[in-house]
C-alpha positions in Angstrom: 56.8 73.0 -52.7 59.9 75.1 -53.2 57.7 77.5 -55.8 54.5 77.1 -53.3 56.4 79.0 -50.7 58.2 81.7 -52.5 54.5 82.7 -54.7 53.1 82.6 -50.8 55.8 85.0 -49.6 55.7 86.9 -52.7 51.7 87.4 -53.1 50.4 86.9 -49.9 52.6 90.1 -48.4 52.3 92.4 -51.5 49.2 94.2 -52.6 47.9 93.5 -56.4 46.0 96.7 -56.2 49.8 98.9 -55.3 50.8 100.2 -58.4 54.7 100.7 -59.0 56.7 101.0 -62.4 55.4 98.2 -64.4 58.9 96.3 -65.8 58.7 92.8 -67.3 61.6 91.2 -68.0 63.0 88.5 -71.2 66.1 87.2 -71.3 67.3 83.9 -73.6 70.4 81.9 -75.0 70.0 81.7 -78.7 71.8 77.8 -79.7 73.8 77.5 -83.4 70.5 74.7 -83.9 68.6 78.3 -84.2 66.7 77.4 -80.9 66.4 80.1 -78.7 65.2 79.4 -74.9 64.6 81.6 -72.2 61.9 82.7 -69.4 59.9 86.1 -69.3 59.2 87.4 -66.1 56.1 89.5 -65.7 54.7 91.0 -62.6 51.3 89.4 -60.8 50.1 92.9 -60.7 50.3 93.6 -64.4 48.4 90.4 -65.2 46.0 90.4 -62.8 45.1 94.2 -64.8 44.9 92.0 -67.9 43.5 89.0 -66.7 41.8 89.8 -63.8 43.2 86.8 -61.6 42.3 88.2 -58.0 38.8 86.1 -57.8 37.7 86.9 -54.8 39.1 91.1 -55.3 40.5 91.5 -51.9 44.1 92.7 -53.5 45.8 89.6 -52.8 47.0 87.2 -55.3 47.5 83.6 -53.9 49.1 80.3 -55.5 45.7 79.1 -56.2 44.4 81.8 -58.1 47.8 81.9 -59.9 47.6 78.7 -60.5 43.9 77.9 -61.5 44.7 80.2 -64.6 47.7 79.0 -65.7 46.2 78.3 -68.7 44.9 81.6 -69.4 47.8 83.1 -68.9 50.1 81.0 -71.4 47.7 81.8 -73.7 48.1 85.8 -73.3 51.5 85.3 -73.4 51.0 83.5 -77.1 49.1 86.0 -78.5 51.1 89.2 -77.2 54.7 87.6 -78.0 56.6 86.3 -81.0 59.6 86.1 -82.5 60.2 85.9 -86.0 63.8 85.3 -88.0 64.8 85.7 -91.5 61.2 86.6 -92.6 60.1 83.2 -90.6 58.3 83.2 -87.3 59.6 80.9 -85.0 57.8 78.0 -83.4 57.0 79.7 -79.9 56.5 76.5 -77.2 55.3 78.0 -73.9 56.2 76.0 -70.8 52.8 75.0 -68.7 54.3 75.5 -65.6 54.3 79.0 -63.2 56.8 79.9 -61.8 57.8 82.9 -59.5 60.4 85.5 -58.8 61.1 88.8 -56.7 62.2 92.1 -58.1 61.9 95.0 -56.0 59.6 93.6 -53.6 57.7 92.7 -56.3 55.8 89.5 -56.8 56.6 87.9 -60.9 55.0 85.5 -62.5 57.7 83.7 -64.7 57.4 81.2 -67.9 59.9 79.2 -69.0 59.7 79.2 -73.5 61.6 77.9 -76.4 61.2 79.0 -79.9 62.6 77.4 -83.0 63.7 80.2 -85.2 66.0 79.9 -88.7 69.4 79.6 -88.8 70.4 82.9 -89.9 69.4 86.9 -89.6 68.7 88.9 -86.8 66.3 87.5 -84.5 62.8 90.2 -84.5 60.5 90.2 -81.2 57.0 91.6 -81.1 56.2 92.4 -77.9 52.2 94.3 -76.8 51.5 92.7 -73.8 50.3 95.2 -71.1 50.6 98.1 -72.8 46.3 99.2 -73.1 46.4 98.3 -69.6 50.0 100.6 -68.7 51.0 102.9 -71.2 54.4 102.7 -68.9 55.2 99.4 -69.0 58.2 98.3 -70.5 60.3 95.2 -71.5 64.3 94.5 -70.7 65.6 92.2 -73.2 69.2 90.4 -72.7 69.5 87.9 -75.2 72.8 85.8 -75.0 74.5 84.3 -78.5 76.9 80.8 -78.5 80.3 83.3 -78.2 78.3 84.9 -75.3 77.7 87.7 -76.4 74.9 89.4 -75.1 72.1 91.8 -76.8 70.0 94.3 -74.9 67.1 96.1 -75.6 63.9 98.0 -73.9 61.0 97.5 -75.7 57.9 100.2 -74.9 54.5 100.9 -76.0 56.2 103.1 -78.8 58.7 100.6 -79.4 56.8 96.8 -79.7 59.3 95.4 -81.9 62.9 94.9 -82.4 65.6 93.4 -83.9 68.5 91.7 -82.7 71.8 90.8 -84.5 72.5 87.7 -83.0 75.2 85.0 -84.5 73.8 83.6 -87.3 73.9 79.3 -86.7 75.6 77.1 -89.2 74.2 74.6 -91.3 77.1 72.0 -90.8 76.4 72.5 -86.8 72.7 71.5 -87.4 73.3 67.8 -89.8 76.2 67.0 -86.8 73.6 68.5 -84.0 70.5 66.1 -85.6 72.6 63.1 -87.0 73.5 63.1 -82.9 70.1 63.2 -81.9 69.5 60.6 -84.5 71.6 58.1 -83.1 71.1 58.8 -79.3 67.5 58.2 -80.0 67.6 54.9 -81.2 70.0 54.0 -78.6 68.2 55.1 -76.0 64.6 53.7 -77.4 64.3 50.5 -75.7 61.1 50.1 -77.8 62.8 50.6 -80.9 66.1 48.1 -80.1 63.6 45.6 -78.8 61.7 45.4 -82.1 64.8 45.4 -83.9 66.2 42.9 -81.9 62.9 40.5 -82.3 63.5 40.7 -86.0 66.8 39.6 -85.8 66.7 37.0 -83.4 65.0 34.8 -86.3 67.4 36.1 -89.6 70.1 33.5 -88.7 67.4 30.6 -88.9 64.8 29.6 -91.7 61.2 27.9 -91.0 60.7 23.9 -92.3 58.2 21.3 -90.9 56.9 24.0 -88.2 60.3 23.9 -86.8 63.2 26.5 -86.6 66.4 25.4 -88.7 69.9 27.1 -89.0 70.8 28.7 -91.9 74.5 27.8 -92.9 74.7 30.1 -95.5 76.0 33.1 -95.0 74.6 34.6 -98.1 71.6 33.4 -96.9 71.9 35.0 -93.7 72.8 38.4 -95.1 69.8 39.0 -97.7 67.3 38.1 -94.9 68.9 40.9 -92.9 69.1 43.3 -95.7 64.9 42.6 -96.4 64.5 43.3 -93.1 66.5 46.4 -92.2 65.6 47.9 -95.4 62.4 47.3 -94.9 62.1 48.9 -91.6 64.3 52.1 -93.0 61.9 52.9 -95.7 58.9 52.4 -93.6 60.2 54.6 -90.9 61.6 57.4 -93.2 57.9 57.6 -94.9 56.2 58.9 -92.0 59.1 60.3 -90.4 59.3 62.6 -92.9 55.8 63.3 -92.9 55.0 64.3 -89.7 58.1 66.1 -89.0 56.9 67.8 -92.1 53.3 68.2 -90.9 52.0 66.5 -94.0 50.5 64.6 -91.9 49.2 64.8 -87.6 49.2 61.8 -85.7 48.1 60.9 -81.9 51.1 60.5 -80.2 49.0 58.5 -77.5 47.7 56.0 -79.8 51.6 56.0 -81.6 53.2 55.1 -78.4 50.8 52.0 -77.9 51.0 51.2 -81.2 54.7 50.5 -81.6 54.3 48.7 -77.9 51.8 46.4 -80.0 54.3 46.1 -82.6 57.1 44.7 -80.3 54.6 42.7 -78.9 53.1 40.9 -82.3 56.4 40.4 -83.4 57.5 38.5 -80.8 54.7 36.1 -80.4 55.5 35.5 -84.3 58.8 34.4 -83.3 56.8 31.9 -80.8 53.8 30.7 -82.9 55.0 31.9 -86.6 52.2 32.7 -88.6 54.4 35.4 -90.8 57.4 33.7 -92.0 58.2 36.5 -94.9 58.5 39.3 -92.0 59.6 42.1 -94.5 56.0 42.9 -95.1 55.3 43.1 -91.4 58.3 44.7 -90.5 57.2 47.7 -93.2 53.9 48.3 -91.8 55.3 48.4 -88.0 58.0 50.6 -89.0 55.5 53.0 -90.3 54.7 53.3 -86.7 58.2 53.2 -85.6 58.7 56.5 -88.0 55.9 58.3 -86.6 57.2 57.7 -82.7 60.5 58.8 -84.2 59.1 62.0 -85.3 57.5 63.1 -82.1 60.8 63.1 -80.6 62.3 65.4 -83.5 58.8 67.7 -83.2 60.2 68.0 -79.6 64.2 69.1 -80.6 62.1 71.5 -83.5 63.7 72.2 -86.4 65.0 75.5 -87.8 62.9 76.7 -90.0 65.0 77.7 -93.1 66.5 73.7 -92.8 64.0 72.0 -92.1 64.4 69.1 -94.6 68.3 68.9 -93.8 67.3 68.8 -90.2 64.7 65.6 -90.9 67.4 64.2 -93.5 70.3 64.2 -91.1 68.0 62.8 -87.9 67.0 60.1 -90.1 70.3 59.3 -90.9 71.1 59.6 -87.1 68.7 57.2 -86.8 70.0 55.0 -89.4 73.5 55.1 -87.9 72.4 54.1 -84.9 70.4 51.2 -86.2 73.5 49.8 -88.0 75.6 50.1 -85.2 73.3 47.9 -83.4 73.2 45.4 -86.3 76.8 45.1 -86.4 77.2 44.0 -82.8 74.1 42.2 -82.5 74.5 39.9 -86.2 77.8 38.6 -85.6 76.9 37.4 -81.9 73.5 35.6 -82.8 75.8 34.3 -86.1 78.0 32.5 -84.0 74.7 31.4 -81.3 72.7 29.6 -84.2 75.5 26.8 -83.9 74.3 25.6 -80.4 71.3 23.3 -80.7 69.6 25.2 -77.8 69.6 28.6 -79.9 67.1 27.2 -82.3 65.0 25.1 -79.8 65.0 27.2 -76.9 66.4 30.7 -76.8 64.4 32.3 -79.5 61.6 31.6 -77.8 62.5 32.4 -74.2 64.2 35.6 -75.5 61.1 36.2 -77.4 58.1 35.2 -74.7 60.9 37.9 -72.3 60.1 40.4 -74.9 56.2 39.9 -75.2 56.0 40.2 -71.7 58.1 44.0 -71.9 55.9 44.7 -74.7 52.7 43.8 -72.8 53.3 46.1 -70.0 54.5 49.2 -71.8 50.8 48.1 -73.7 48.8 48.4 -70.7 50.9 51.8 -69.2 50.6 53.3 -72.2 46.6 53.0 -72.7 
């Protein structure tokens, strides 16, 4: 509503057909990670000469035309702006949503962007929008560094590219920055803890005569654990790897229902076993579990000169995280398995709980 009202105000009241200096304006906070975010501000008069978005050409621009061709105009922002570092160009992600802006008395159009860039160099822009259309129009740049430095520069139709010296990021910074991320995923995926935590319920406890018994060796106890966690960690790092790499594309749709299944299969094993051996299974769900792990590391992007230390240290986020969870979950279920009711009882209600979490994230997630 807020936005609604100021592009009224703004479009409503100001001619698209008045022509004044034509000044679009970048500015952006370049992060150690090599991720630089920022907005560029262009006014609704300049794109409506590009893009033609008055519709019904009585020089006023409203939020519905503005808005109808959002599309269009994230896509003429793609193709007339990049940025590019240490030889690399940087992953450019355009926000889909408008916003808007005043300068002047001037109505602007402004998108919100991030772009993954290397760790190191000065950071290059290319810059043409506008230009055929206004031979005058010009760019302010003010790009800000992590010691707040800030880097200015005007970019004009003789001038469409530039470089910036920025401070170069650190590769250290990067394996602490992902290892982070690593671990605050997996604490925060209550998909992934809950499939974990399905696996475990059954490791102090072994199958005989279609009844649950308790292990009393600890030895026992440990190797089943091992099989398991292992199991799941190479899984998960296989396609992990592989889509963070792009060696592979996945439906992020169909992955997020997937690893709802997942919880949801394992769990009713724990109820009516028919996998006793759940190494096996636990590998093939925790190929999914990998893939769901890298569309959250496609959404941090990864610089593009370190982009297998970036993988290697979320993954061992990841693993951290997982092991942290082990090590307070084991010992409590340990000590559990010695009350007759564990056996008999709890695993299943636990587990019939868990079906019934895994059932609705199913269905919301279709």
């Amino acid at each position: 509503m807020k936005y609604l009202l100021i592009i009224l105000s703004l479009f409503l009241t100001s001619p698209v057909l008045a022509h004044q200096l034509s000044t679009a304006y970048l500015t952006g906070e370049l992060e150690q990670q090599g991720l630089l975010s920022g907005e560029l501000q262009i006014r609704g008069f300049d794109f409506n000469l590009a893009l033609a978005l008055d519709s019904d050409n009585n020089g006023q621009l409203t939020w519905l035309e503005v808005n109808s061709r959002s599309q269009k105009i994230n896509q003429y922002i793609a193709q007339n702006l990049s940025f590019s570092r240490a030889g690399e160009a940087c992953q450019l992600m355009i926000s889909p949503q408008l916003k808007a802006d005043k300068h002047f008395n001037q109505g602007y159009i402004v998108t919100d962007f991030k772009a993954q860039c290397a760790l190191e160099g000065p950071i290059s822009i290319h810059y043409q929008a506008l230009f055929q259309h206004d031979s005058e129009h010009k760019l302010i740049v003010n790009l800000s560094a992590a010691d707040d430095a800030i880097v200015s520069r005007v970019m004009t139709a003789n001038q469409q590219s530039v470089q910036l010296d920025m401070a170069n990021g650190s590769l250290m910074n990067t394996v602490v920055e992902y290892v982070y991320q690593g671990m605050l995923h997996i604490w925060k995926g209550l998909d992934h803890i809950l499939f974990l935590l399905v696996l475990l319920l059954t490791c102090v406890l072994y199958r005989e005569n279609r009844q649950w018994q308790v292990k009393q060796n600890y030895r026992q106890i440990i190797t089943s654990t091992a099989w398991i966690v292992t199991a799941f960690t190479l899984a998960h790092s296989i396609t992990l790897t592989a889509t963070a790499m792009n060696w592979m594309t996945v439906n992020s749709r169909w992955v997020e229902i997937g690893i709802a299944i997942s919880v949801l299969l394992a769990a009713l094993n724990n109820i009516w076993p028919l996998v006793v051996r759940v190494a096996g299974l636990t590998f093939a769900f925790g190929l999914l579990h990998g893939m769901g792990f890298a569309g959250v590391l496609s959404e941090l992007g990864l610089p593009s000169d370190q982009k297998f230390w970036s993988v290697l240290s979320f993954n061992l986020g990841v693993e951290i995280g997982q092991l942290c969870i082990l090590a307070l979950v084991l010992p409590v279920l340990i000590w559990l398995r010695n009350f007759n009711w564990y056996a008999q009882y709890f695993v299943r209600c636990s587990s019939l709980l868990i079906a019934v979490i895994a059932l609705q994230w199913t269905l919301e997630r279709f």
